[in-house]
C-alpha positions in Angstrom: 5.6 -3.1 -5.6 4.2 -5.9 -7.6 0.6 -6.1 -5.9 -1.3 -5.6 -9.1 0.3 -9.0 -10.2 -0.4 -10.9 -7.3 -3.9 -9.4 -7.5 -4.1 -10.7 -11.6 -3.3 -14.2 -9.8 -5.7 -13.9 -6.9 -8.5 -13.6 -9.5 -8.1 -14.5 -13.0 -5.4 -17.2 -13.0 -5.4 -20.5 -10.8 -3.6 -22.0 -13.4 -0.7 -20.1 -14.5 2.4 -21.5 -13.0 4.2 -18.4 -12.1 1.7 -17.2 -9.7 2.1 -20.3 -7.9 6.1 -19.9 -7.7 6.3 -16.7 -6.9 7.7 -17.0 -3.4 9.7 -13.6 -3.4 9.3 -10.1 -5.3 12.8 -10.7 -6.4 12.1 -14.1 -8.1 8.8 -12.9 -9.9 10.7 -9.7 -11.1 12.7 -12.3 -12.8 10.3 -14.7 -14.2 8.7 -11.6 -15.6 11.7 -10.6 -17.1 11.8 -13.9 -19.0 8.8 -14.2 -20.1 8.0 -11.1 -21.9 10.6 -8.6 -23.8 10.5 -4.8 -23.8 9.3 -5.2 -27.2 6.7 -8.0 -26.5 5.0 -5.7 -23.8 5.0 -2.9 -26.1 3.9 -4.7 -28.9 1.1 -6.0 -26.9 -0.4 -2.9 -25.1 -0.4 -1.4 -29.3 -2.5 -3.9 -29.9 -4.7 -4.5 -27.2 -5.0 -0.9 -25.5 -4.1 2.0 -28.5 -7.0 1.5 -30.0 -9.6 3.3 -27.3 -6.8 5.2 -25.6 -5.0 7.5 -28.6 -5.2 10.9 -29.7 -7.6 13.9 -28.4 -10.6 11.3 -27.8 -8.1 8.9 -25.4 -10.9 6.9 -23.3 -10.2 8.5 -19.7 -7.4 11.0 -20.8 -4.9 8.2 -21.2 -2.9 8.4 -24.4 -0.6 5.5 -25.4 -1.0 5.8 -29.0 3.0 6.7 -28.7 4.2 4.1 -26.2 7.3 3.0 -27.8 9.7 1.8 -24.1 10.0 0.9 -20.8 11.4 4.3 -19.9 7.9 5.7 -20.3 6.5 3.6 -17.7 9.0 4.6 -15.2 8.5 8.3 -16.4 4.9 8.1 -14.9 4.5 5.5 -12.0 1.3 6.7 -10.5 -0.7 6.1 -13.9 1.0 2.9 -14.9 0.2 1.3 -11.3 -3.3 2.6 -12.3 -3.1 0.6 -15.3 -1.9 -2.5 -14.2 -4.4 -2.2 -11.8 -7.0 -2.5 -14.5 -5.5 -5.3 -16.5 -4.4 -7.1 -13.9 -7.9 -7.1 -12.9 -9.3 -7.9 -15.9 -11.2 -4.5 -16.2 -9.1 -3.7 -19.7 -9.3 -4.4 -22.2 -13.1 -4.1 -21.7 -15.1 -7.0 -22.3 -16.2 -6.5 -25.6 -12.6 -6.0 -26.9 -10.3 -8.5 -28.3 -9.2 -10.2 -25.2 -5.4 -11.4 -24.9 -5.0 -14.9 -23.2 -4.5 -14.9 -19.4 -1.0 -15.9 -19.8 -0.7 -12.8 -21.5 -2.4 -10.6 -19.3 0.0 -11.8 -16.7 2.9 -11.6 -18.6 2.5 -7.6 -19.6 1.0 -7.0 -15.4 4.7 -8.9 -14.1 6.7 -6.6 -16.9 5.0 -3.1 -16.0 5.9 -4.3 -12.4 8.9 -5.2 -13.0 9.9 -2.7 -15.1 8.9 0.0 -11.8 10.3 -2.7 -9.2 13.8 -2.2 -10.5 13.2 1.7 -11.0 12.3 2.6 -7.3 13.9 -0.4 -5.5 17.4 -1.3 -6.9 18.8 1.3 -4.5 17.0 -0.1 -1.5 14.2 1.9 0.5 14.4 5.2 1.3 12.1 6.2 4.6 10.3 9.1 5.4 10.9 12.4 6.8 10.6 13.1 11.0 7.3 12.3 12.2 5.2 15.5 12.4 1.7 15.0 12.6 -1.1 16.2 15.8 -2.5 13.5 17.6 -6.2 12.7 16.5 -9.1 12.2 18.4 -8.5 8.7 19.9 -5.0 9.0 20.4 -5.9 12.6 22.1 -8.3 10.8 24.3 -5.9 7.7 25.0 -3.0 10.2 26.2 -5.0 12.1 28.2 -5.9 9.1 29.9 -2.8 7.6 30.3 -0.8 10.8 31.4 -3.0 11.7 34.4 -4.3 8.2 35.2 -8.2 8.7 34.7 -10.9 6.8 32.7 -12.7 9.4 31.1 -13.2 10.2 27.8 -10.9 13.6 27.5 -11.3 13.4 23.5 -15.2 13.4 23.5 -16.1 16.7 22.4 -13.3 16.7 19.5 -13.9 16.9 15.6 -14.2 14.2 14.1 -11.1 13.0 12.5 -10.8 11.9 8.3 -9.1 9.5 6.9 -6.0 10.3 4.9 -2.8 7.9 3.7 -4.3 4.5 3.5 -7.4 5.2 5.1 -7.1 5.7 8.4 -7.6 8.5 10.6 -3.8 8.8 11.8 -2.5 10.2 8.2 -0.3 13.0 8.9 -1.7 14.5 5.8 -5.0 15.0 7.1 -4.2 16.2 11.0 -4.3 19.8 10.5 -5.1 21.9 13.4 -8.2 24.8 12.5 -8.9 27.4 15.0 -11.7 25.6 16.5 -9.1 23.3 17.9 -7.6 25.5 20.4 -10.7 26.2 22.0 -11.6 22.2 22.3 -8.2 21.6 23.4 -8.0 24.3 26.0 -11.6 22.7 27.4 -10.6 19.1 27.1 -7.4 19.9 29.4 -9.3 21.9 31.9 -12.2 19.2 32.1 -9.4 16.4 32.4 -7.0 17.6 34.7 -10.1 18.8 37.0 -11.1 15.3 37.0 -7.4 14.0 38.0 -7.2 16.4 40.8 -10.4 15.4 42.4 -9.2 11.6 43.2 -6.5 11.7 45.8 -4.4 8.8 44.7 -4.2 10.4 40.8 -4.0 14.0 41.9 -1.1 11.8 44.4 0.9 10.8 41.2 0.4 14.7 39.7 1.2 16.3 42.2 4.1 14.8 43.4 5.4 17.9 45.9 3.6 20.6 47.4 5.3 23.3 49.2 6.4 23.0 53.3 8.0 24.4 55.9 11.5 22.9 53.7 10.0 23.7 49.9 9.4 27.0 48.5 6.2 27.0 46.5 8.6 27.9 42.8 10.8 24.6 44.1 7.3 22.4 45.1 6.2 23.5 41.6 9.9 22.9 39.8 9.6 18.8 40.9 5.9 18.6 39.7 6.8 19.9 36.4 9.9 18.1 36.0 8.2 14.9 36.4 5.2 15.3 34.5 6.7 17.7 31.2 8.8 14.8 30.2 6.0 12.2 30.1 3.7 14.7 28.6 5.8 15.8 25.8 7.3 11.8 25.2 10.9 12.9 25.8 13.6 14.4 27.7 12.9 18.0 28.7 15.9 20.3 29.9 16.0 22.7 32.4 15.2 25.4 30.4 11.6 24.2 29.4 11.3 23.7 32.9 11.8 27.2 33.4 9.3 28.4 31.0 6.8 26.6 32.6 7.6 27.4 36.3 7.4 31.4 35.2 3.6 30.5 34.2 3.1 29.1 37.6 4.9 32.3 38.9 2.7 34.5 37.2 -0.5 32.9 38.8 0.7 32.2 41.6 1.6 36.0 42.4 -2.1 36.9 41.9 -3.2 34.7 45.3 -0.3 33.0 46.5 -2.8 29.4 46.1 -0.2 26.6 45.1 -3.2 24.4 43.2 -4.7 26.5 41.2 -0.8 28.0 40.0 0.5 24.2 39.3 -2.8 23.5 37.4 -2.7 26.4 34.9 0.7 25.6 34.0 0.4 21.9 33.7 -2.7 22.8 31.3 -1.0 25.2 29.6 1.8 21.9 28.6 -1.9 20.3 27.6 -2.1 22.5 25.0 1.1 22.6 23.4 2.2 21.7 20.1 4.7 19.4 22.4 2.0 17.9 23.6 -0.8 17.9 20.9 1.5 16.4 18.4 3.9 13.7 17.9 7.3 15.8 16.6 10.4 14.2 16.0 13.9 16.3 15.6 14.1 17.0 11.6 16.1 14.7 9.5 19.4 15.5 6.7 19.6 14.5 3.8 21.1 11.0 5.2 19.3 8.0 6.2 19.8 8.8 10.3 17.9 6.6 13.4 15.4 7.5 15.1 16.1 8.6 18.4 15.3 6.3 21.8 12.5 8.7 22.8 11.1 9.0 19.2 11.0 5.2 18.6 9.5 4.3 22.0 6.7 6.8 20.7 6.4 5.2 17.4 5.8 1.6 19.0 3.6 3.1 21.5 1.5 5.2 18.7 1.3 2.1 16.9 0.4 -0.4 18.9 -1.4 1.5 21.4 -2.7 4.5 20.2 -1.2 6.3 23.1 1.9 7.1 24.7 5.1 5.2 26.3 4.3 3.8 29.6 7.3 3.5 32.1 9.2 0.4 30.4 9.3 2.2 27.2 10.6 5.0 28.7 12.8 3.1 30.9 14.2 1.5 27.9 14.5 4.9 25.7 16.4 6.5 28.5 18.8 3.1 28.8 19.2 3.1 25.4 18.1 -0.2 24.2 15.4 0.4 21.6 17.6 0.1 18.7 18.7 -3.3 20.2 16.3 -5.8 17.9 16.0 -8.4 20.5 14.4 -6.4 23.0 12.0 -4.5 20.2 11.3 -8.5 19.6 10.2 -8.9 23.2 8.6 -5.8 23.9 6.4 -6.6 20.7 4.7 -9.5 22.3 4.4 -7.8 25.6 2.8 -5.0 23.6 0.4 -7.5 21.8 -0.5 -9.3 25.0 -4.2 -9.8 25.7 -4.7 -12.2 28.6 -8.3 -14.7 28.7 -9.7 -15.1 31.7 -11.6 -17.9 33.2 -14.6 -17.2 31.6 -12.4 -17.3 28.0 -13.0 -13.4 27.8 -10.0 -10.9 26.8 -10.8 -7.9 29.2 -8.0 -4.2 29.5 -5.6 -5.1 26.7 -3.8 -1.9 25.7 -3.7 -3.9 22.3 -7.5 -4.0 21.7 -7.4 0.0 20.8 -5.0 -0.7 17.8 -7.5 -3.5 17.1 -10.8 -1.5 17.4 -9.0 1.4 15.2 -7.9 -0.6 12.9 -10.0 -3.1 12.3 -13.0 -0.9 11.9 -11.1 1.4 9.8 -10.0 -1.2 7.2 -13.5 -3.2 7.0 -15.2 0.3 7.0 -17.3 -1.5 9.8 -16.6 1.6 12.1 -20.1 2.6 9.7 -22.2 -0.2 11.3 -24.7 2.4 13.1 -23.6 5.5 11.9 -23.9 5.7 8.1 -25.2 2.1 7.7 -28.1 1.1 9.6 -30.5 -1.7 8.7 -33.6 -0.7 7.2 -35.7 -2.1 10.1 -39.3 -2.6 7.5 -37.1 -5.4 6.3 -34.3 -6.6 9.2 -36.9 -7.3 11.9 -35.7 -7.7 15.3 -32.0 -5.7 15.2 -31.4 -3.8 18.1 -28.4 -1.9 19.9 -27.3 -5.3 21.3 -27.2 -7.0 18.3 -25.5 -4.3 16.3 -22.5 -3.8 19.5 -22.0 -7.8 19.0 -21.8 -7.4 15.5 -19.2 -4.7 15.4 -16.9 -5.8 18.2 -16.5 -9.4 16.5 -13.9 -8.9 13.8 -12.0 -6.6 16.6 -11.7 -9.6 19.3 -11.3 -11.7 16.5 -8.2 -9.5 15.3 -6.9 -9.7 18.5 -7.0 -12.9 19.1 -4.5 -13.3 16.1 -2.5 -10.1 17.2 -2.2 -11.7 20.8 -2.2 -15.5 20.1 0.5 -15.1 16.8 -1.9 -16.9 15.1 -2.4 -17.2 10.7 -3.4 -13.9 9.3 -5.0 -16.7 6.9 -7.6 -17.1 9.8 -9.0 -13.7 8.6 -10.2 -15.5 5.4 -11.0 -18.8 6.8 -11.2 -19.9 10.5 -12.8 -22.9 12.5 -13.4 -20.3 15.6 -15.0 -16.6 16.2 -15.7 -14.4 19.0 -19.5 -13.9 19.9 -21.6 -12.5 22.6 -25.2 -13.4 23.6 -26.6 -11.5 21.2 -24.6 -12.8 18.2 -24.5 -16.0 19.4 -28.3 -16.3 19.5 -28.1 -14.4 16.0 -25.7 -17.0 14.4 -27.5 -19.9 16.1 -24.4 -20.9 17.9 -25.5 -23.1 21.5 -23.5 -22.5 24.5 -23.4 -20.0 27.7 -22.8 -16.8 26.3 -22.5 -13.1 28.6 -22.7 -9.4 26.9 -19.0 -9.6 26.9 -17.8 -11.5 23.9 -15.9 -14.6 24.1 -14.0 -17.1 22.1 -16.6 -19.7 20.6 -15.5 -22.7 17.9 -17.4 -23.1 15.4 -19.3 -26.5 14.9 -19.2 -28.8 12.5 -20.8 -27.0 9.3 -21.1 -23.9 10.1 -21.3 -20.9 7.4 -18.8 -18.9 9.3 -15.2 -18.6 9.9 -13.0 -15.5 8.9 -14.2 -12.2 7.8 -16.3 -13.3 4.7 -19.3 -15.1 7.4 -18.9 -11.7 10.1 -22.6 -10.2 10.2 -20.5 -6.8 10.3 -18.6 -7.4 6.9 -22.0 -8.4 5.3 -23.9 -5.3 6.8 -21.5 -2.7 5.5 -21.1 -4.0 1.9 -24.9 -4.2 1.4 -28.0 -1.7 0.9 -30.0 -1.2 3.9 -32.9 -2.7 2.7 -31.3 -5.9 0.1 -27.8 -7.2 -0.2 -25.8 -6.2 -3.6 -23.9 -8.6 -5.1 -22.0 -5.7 -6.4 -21.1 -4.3 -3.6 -20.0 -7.5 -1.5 -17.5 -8.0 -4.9 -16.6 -4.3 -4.4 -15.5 -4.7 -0.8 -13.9 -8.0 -1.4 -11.7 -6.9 -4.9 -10.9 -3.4 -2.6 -10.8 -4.3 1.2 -9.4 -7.6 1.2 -7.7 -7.5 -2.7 -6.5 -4.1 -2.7 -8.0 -3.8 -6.1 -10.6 -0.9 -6.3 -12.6 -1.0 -9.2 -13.1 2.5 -11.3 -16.6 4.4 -10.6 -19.4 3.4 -12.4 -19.5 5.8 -15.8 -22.4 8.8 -15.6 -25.2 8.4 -16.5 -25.7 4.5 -15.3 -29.3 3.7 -14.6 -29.7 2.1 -10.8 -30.4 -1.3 -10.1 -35.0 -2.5 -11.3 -36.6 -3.1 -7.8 -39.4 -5.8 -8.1 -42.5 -4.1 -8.4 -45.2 -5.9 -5.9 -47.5 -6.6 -8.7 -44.8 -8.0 -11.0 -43.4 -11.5 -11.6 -40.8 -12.2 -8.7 -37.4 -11.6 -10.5 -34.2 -12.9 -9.4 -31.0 -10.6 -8.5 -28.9 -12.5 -10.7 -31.4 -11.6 -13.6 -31.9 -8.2 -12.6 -27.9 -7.8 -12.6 -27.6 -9.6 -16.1 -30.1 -7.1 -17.6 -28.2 -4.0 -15.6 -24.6 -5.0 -17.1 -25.9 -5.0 -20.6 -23.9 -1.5 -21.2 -20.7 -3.1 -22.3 -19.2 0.1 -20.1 -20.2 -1.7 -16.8 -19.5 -5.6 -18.0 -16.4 -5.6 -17.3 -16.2 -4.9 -14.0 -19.2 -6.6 -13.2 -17.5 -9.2 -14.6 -15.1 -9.5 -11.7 -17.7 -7.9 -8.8 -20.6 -10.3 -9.2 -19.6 -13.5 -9.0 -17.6 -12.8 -6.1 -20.4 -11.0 -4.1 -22.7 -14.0 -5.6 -20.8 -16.6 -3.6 -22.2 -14.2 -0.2 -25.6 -14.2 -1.4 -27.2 -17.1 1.4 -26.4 -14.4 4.0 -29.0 -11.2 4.1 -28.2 -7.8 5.0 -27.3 -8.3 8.5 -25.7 -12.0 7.7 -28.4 -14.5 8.9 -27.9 -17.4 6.9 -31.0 -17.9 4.1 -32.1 -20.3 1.5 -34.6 -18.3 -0.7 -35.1 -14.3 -1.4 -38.7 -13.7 -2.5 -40.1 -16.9 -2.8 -36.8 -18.0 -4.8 -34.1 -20.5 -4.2 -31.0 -18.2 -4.0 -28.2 -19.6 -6.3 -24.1 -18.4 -4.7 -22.9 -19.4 -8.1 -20.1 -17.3 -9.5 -18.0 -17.8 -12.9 -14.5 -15.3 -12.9 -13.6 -13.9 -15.8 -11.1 -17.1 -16.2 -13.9 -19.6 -16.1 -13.4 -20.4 -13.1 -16.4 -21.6 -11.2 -17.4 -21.7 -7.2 -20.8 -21.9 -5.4 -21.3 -20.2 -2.0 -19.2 -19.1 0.4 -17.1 -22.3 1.5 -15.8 -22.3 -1.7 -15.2 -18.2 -2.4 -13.2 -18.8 0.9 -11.3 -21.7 -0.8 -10.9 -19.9 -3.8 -9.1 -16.9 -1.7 -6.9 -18.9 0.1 -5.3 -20.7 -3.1 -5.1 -17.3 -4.2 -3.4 -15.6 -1.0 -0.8 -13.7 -2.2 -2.8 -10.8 -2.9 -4.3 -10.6 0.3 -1.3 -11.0 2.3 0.3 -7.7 0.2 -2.5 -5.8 0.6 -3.0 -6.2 4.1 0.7 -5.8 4.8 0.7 -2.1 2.7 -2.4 -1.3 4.8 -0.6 -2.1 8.3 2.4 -0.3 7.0 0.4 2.6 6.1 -1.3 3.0 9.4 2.3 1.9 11.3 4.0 4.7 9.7 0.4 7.3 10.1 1.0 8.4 6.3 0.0 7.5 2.7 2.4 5.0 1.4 5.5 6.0 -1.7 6.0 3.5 -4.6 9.4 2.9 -2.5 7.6 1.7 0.7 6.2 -1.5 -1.2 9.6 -2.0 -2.1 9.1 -2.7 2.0 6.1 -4.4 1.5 7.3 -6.8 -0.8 10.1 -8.0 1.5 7.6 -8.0 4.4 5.9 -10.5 2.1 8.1 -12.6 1.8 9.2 -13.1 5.1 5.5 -13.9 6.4 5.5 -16.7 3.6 8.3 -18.2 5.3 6.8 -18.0 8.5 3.6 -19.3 8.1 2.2 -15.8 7.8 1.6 -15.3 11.6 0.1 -12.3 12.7 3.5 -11.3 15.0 5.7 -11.8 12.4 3.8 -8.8 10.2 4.6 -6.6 13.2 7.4 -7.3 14.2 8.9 -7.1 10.4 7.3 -3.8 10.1 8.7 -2.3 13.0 12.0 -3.6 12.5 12.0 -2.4 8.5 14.0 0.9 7.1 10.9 2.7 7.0 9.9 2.8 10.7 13.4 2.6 12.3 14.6 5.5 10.1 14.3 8.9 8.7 15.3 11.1 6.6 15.4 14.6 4.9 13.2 15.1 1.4 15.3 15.1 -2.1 14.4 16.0 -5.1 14.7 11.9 -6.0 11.8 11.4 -2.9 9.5 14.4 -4.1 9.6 13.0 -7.8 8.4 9.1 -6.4 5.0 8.6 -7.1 2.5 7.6 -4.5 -0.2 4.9 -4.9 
């Protein structure tokens, strides 16, 4: 709940004490409490806000020329988060306004926070309602996979998937199902299961009876769908679904009395059913209830695998021990498991499609070769090779942490990476590398280490054809901060090229001359110098001295004077300043755990996530395990009017 005042630390304030003692939500809710009054904090945002945001002309829409109590804050959570996103970020007051000291700033972000921490959280988190949502594209393809025991693709010809909740492409809110579906399902299932019936040992573990001189074809057929309905739809079936589907087999099978092609259309016909095609848990009351065996061996499965149960799960579901916290501890690292062999690559783990999905999602690197591509008049020798090396980096790299329990630090700073040939040659890393990536330390000096020095990272948050010290900050304040800055206002000329008969010109100046529109400074103010400190590395991250004949200067001042050079010390910086980080991955992990956009009661979650990971040296297994072991993904429960009123971020 209090990430825009962790975020106010992360940037603006190295010095304030409280950011440095905030060890617990809890504790900085009090500290806030004491260091500013209701009265202080509305005496303050009179002064330093009313005057551009009052009356009919209320700079964007936002009226506070009556703000008189804390109540109001609470009354409208969404657009005070919004706020203390801005002034905890030092975007307001704008730059050419009377500026309040940084101790102030702080002061008025912790007592907004506050003031909506003990509003939504006193009474403890509330979870969501039973999981409804269809399957998308990957986990479609992942099932398939898994259920019938081939390696093909079954998801291929799909739609493409958006992303919803916290922007990933498993948010319930944007899995709706268009006609167009039906047909692609319908095709998918025939093209899979055709596939699966072709190799004798899978169409073995289908087809598990056939009729003989002892089995009528309608009893062959009621084994064969007994065993596979129940995997297929995550749960237990009883006899009556049985039944339905055994009367489809009937129906075909009365045509030409042909046992394979009647067992087929009525296994398909399962393929394409909403017990199938979605993930649909039993409704919830109005009470906080658990989620049943079957239903959480889906969630873990869904989560960390991007597919369904596989036999322990559902050997454990059907014992009843998934509510048991010490075996959910256990199967948690067997879930996370990714084994190195002796060539120090991580080959088959399950685990590496929750990296991939995630990892790509939350970097936005899944755009490396679709929307971004290098513009090759200026990135010379980039190829397909490259470009794979590039993307699958952070993903190894992510589960190496996942697998390893390493520091979720290590994704801002990290003596060690993951590299293939390609990117190995591309980094000027020596050694024996393959196409497959491997584990690689990083010598002595070297500009990498954690996301910030991944040629990936640096692609995506630059131009095609020259970095952006604007966008870098961007990605930096949103992806790894959690602090989005507002769109640029209308009307905002783009960026002066050099001209090739014109005096070489440096970025820096070229930026200095853009942000003269005291509408743009100050964000700019808080962008630049961050993507500054990235500036040695080009467009696809090859480390550089000079751009255009000129020595290029990773200098960056923050808004609190603070001053860094290059990327060691942004890194540095970061790390001093973790807190932020840490929240903002934790909300996005929740986010994608639970497949939904996240309430202003689920960083009530967050925040206790938080602090647990502080006192475990923020390892990567102690993020999962606390998230699925938190109200939020254990439970559910029926919507109230006191849920449908709660603000979402």
């Amino acid at each position: 709940m209090l990430r825009s005042f962790f975020i106010g630390c992360a940037i603006l304030a190295p010095s304030v004490g409280q950011c440095a003692d905030a060890q617990a939500a809890d504790t900085v809710v009090d500290v806030a409490k004491a260091l500013m009054t209701d009265a202080e904090a509305v005496k303050f945002l009179n002064h330093y806000c009313a005057d551009c945001h009052q009356g009919e002309d209320a700079e964007g829409g936002l009226d506070l020329g009556d703000f008189k109590a804390a109540t109001q804050v609470v009354s409208d959570i969404e657009a005070w988060n919004r706020i203390t996103d801005r002034i905890a970020s030092g975007q307001m007051p704008p730059v050419d306004s009377e500026m309040p000291t940084t101790e102030a700033r702080l002061n008025v972000v912790a007592w907004i926070r506050s003031t909506i921490h003990h509003a939504v959280c006193d009474d403890g988190a509330r979870p969501g309602g039973a999981m409804l949502r269809r399957l998308n594209r990957a986990e479609y393809a992942n099932t398939v996979r898994d259920l019938l025991g081939i390696q093909i693709n079954a998801g291929h010809d799909l739609p493409a998937d958006g992303a919803g909740g916290e922007g990933f492409d498993n948010a319930a809110e944007t899995l709706f199902v268009s006609p167009i579906y039906a047909e692609k399902y319908l095709e998918a299932a025939q093209s899979a299961l055709g596939h699966a019936l072709k190799d004798p040992r899978d169409r073995k573990q289908i087809l598990v009876a056939e009729p003989d001189d002892k089995r009528s074809p309608q009893e062959a057929a009621r084994i064969v769908l007994s065993k596979f309905l129940p995997r297929a739809f995550r749960r237990p079936v009883d006899d009556a679904e049985v039944e339905q589907y055994v009367q489809l087999f009937d129906k075909v099978y009365e045509q030409d009395e042909m046992f394979v092609p009647a067992i087929r259309f009525a296994i398909e016909a399962a393929m394409v059913s909403p017990k199938f095609l979605f993930i649909w848990e039993e409704p919830a009351g109005p009470e906080q209830t658990l989620i049943s065996q079957h239903e959480m061996a889906s969630r873990l499965s869904y989560f960390l695998w991007a597919s369904m149960p596989d036999r322990q799960l559902f050997q454990l579901a059907e014992e009843g021990k998934l509510h048991d916290k010490d075996v959910i501890a256990k199967q948690v690292v067997r879930m996370l498991e990714s084994k190195i062999d002796d060539r120090g690559h991580r080959r088959g783990a399950k685990v590496h499609e929750f990296a991939t999905r995630f990892i790509e999602q939350w970097l936005g690197t899944r755009a490396l070769g679709r929307e971004f591509k290098p513009d090759e008049s200026v990135i010379r020798r980039f190829d397909s090779e490259l470009e794979g090396g590039m993307k699958i980096e952070p993903v190894f790299f992510f589960e190496d942490l996942l697998a390893e329990n390493r520091s979720l630090l290590n994704l801002i700073d990290s003596d060690f990476t993951y590299a293939n040939s390609h990117l190995a040659r591309h980094y000027k890393i020596k050694g024996t590398f393959r196409q497959h990536p491997k584990r690689v330390e990083l010598p002595e000096g070297s500009h990498r280490g954690g996301l910030l020095g991944m040629s990936a990272v640096l692609a995506v948050s630059s131009f095609p054809h020259r970095t952006s010290p604007v966008l870098r900050g961007k990605w930096i304040m949103e992806t790894l901060l959690g602090s989005a800055p507002p769109p640029p206002p209308p009307g905002v000329p783009e960026l002066e090229e050099n001209g090739h008969d014109d005096k070489a010109v440096s970025l820096r100046e070229r930026l200095e001359r853009h942000r003269a529109d005291p509408a743009c400074a100050s964000c700019h103010a808080i962008m630049d110098p961050l993507g500054f400190g990235l500036e040695n590395f080009d467009v696809v991250g090859r480390w550089r001295t000079e751009v255009d004949g000129l020595p290029v200067d990773a200098r960056g001042t923050l808004p609190d004077g603070t001053e860094f050079a290059g990327p060691e010390a942004l890194k540095k910086l970061l790390l001093e300043r973790k807190d932020a980080f840490i929240r903002n991955l934790t909300a996005k992990m929740l986010g994608y755990a639970l497949g939904r956009g996240l309430t202003n009661e689920d960083h009530c979650v967050v925040e206790a996530i938080v602090k647990k990971l502080e006192q475990d040296d923020y390892k990567a297994q102690t993020l999962i395990l606390e998230i699925v072991n938190s109200v939020v993904f254990r439970y559910k429960q029926g919507t109230s009017d006191h849920e449908q009123s709660t603000a979402t971020r």
